[in-house]
C-alpha positions as CSV (number, residue, x, y, z in Angstrom):
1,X,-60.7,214.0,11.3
2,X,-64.1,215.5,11.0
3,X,-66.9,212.3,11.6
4,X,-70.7,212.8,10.6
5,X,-72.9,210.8,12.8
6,X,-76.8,210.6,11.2
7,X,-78.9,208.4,13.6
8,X,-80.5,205.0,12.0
9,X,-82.8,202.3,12.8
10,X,-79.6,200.3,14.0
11,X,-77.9,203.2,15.7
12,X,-80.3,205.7,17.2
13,X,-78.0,207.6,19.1
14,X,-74.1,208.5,20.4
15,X,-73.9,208.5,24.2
16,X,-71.2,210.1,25.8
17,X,-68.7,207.5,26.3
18,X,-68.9,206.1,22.9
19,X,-68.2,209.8,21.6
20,X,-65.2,209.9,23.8
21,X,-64.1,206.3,22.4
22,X,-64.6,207.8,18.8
23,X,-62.6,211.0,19.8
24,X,-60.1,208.7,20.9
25,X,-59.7,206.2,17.8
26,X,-59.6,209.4,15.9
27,X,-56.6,211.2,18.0
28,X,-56.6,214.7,18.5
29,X,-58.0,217.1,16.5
30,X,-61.2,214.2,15.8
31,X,-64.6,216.2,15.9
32,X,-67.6,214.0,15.7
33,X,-70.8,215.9,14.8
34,X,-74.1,214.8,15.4
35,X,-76.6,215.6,13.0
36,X,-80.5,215.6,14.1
37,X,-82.5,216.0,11.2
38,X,-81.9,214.9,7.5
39,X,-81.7,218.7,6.9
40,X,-79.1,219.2,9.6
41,X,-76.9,216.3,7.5
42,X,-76.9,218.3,4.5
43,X,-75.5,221.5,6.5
44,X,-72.6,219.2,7.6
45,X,-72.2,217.1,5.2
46,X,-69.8,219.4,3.5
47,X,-67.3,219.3,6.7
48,X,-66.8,215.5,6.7
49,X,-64.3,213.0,6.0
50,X,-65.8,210.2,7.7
51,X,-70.0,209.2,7.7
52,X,-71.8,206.7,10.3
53,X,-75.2,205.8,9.7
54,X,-77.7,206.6,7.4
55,X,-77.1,208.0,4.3
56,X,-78.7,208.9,0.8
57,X,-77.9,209.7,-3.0
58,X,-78.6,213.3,-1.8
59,X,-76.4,213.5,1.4
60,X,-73.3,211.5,-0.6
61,X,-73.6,213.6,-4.1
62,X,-73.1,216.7,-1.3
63,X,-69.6,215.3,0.2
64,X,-66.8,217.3,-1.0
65,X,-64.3,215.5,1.6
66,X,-65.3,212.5,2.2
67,X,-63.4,209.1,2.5
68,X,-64.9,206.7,4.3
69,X,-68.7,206.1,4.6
70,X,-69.8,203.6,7.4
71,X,-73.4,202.0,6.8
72,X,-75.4,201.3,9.4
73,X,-76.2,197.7,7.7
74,X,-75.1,194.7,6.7
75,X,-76.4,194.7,3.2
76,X,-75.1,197.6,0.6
77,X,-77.8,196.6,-2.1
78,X,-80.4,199.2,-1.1
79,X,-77.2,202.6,-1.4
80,X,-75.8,201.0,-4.5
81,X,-77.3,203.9,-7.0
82,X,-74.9,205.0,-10.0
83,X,-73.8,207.8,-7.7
84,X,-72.7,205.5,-5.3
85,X,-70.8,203.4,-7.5
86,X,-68.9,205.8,-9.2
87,X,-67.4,207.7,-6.0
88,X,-63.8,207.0,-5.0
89,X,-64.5,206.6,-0.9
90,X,-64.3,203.5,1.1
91,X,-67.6,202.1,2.0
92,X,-68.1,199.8,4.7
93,X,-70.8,197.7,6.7
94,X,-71.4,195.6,9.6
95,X,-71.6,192.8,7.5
96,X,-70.2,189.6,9.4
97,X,-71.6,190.9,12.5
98,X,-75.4,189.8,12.1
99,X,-75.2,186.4,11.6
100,X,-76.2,185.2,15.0
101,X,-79.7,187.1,15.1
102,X,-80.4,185.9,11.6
103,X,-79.9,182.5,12.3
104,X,-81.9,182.5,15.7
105,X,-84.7,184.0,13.2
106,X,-84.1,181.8,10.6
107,X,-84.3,178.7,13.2
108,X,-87.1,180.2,15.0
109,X,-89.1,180.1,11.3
110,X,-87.9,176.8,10.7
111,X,-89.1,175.2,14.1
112,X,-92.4,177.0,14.2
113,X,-93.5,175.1,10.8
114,X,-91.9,171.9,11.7
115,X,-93.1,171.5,15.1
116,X,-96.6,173.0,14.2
117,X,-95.9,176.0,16.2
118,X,-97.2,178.3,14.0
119,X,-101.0,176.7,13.2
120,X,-101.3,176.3,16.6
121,X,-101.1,179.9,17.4
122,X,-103.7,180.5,14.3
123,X,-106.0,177.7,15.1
124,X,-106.2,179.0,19.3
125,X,-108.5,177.4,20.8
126,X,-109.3,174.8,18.1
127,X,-105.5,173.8,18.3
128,X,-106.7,170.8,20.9
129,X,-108.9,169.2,18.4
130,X,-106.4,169.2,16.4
131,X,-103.4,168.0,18.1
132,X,-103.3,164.8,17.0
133,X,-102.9,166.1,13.6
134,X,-100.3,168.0,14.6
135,X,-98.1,165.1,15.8
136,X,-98.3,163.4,12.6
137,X,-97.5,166.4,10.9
138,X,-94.6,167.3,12.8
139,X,-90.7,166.1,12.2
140,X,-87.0,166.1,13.9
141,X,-84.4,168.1,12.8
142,X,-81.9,165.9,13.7
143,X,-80.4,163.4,11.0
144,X,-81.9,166.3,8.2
145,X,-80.1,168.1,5.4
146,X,-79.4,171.5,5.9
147,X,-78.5,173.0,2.6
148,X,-76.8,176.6,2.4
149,X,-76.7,179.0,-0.5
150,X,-73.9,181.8,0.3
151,X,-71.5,180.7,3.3
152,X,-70.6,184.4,4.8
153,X,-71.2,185.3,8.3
154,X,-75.0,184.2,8.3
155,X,-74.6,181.2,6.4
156,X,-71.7,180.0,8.8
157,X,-74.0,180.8,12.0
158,X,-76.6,179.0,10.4
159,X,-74.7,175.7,10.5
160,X,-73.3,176.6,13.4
161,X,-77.1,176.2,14.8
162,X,-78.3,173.6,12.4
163,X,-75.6,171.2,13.8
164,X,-77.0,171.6,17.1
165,X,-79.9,170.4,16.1
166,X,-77.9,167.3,14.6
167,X,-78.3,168.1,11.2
168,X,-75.9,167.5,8.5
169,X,-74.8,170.6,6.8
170,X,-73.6,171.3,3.5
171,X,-73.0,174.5,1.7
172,X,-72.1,175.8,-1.2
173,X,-70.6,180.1,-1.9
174,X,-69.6,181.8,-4.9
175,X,-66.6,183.2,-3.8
176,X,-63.7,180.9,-1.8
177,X,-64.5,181.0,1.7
178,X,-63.1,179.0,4.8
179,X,-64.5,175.9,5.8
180,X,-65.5,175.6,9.1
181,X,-66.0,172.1,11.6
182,X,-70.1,172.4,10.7
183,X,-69.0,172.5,6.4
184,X,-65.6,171.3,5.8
185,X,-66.1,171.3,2.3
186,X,-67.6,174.4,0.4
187,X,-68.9,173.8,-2.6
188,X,-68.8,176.3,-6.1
189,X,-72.3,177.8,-7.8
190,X,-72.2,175.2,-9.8
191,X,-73.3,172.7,-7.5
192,X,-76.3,174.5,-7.0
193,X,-78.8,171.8,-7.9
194,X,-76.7,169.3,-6.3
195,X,-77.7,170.9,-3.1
196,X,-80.9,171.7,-3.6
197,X,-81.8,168.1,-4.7
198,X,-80.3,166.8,-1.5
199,X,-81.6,169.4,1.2
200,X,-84.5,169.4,3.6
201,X,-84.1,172.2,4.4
202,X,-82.5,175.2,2.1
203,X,-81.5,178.9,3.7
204,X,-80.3,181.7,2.0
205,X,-77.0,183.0,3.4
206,X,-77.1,185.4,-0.1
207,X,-76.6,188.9,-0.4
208,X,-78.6,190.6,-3.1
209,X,-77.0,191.0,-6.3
210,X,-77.9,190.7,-10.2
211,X,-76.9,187.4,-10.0
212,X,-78.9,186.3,-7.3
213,X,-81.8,188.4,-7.9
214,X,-84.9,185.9,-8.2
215,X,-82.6,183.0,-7.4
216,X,-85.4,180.8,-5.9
217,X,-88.0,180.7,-8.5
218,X,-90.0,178.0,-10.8
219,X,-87.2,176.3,-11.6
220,X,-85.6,175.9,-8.4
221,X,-88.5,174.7,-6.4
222,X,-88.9,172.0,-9.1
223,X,-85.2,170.7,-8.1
224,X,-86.1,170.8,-4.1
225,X,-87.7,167.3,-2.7
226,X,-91.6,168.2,-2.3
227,X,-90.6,167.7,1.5
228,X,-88.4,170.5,2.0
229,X,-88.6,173.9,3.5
230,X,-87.2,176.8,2.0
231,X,-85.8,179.6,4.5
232,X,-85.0,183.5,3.9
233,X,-83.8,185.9,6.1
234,X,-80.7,187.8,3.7
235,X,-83.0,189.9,1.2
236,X,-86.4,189.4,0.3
237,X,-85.5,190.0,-3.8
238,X,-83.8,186.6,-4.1
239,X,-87.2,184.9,-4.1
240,X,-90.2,185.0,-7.0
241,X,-92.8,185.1,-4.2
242,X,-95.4,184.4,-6.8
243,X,-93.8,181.1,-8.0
244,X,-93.0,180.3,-4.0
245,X,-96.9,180.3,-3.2
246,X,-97.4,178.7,-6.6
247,X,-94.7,175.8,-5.3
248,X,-95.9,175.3,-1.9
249,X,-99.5,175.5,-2.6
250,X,-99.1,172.7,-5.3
251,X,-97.1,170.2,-3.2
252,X,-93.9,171.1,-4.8
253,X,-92.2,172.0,-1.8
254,X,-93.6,171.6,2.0
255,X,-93.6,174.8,2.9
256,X,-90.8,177.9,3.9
257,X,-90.3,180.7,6.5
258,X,-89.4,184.1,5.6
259,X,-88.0,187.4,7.3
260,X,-87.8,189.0,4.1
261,X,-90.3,189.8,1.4
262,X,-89.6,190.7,-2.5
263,X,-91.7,193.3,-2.0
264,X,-91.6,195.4,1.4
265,X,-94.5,195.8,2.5
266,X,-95.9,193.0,1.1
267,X,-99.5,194.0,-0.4
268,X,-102.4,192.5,1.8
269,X,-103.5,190.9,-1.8
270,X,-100.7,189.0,-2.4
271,X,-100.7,185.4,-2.3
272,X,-98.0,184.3,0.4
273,X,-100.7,185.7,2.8
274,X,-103.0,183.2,2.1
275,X,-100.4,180.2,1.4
276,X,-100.9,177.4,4.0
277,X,-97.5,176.3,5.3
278,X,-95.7,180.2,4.5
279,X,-94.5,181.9,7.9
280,X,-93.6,185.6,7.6
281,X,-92.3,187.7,9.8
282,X,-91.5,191.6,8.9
283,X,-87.9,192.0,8.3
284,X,-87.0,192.3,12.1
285,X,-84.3,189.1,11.9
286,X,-81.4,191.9,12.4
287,X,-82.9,193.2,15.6
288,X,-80.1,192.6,18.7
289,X,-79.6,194.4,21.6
290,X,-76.0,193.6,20.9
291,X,-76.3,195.2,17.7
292,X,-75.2,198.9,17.6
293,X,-72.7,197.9,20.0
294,X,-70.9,195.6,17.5
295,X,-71.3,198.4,14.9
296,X,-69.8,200.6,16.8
297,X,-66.9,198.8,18.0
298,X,-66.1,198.2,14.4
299,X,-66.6,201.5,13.8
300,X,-64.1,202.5,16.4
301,X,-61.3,200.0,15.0
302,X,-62.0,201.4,11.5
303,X,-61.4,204.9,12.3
304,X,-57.8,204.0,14.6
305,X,-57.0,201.5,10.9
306,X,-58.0,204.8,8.7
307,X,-55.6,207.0,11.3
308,X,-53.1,204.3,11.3
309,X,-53.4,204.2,7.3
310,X,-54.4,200.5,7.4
311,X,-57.1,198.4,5.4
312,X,-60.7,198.9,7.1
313,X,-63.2,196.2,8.5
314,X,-66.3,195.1,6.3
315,X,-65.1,196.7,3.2
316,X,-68.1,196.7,0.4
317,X,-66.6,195.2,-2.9
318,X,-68.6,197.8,-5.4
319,X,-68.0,195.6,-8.5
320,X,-69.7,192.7,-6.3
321,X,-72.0,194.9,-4.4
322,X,-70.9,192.9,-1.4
């Protein structure tokens, strides 16, 4: 088995004893080559079965043997070209392994708007003049709604924190996942404005697809309770960040917290910047120091299963694109 490694943001490098852990869920004959440069991936791409980390239209449409790519991500929406979709190898992610850093970012959003956190920072100094606005402004979490839209490994990890906080939880999914002690009942789609009538808070647990593309927009903001905070750390794409300011700025919702953008970098002009009650942070929510470690453990199962001739780990569905 011949295994292209291309360093990522996720996975920057192969020490020695995860190459000899590779070598080993490979059996003999595995070579794992490391490739430096995006030019030194094209010169090898041609020798590989197997690819870990980053890839591109340009690297894949290369691959003469390949039958498993490994992406570096949890999210397959940004590799999903037509070249992508129409070849035959497995593609898989670490999807399912990020959940707990999104939900520690998504809570860390949610608790520096409702316990003022965040104006106090901006206001400095002036923050003790204005504490006593603060405490009026401020709220518990505990006896809230927390509504989630998409129930995968994020959205499960979510409730998992949000009752903590002694919040009731309820979720809906698309597909039909397992209920958990947090959500014993999953609701379908169609209970979408069910849930978002009812929630204080909403979080996206969503991957980004056609259908969910622009998701939150006019409409749904007008079904949300003008008290509730909308929160996004999956992909920035599911939100109309135009109609979002629009929303909060007009009282239709209170406010939301976002790890993700529609558009990354957000341009300096757009109006989220300037939207009182809108917490961004730049898409760093999948940052772990536990992170390439679970990646590559998976990774290592994945190649003994491919070995072994047995289904893989994280398997992208392309007709879902998930």
């Amino acid at each position: 088995m011949k295994i292209l490694f291309v360093p990522n943001i996720n996975v920057t490098a192969l020490d020695d004893e995860m190459l000899v852990r590779i070598r080993d869920a490979g059996g003999p004959g595995t070579e794992v080559m490391v490739a430096d440069s995006p030019g030194e991936a094209m010169e090898l791409i041609g020798e590989a079965e197997v690819i870990l980390g980053q890839i591109s239209p340009e690297l894949v449409n290369r691959a003469s043997d390949l039958k498993w790519m490994q992406l570096a991500a949890a999210g397959a929406d940004a590799y999903f070209s037509d070249l992508l979709r129409d070849k035959d190898f497995t593609l898989t992610s670490d999807k399912g392994l990020v959940g707990n850093q999104l939900a520690e970012q998504a809570f860390a959003l949610l608790l520096a708007l409702n316990r003022r956190i965040a104006q106090a920072v901006v206001d400095g100094p002036l923050s003790w003049d204005r504490r006593f606005g603060y405490r009026l402004e401020t709220f518990e979490l505990t006896g809230l709604t927390m509504g989630i839209v998409g129930f995968g490994g994020t959205g499960k990890a979510i409730a998992h924190l949000a009752a903590a906080f002694g919040m009731h939880c309820i979720a809906l999914d698309a597909e039909m996942v397992e209920p958990t002690t947090e959500v014993p009942t999953i609701w379908g789609i169609d209970r979408l404005d069910e849930l978002l009538g009812a929630s204080d808070v909403v979080a996206s647990g969503l991957p980004l697809t056609p259908e969910t593309r622009g998701l939150f927009g006019e409409h749904t903001f007008s079904l949300m309770k003008p008290t509730a905070i909308l929160i996004n750390v999956t992909r920035g794409e599911l939100v109309d960040g135009e109609a979002l300011a629009r929303a909060v700025s007009s009282g239709a919702i209170a406010g939301a917290g976002l790890d993700v953008v529609p558009e990354e970098p957000l341009p300096p002009e757009h109006p989220l910047w300037t939207t009182p009650n809108v917490l961004m942070t730049p898409h760093i929510a999948g940052g772990s120091q536990f992170r390439s470690e679970r990646l590559l453990d998976r990774f290592c199962r994945n190649v003994a299963h491919l070995r072994a001739g047995e289904p893989l780990e994280g398997v992208i569905d392309r007709l879902k694109g998930y």
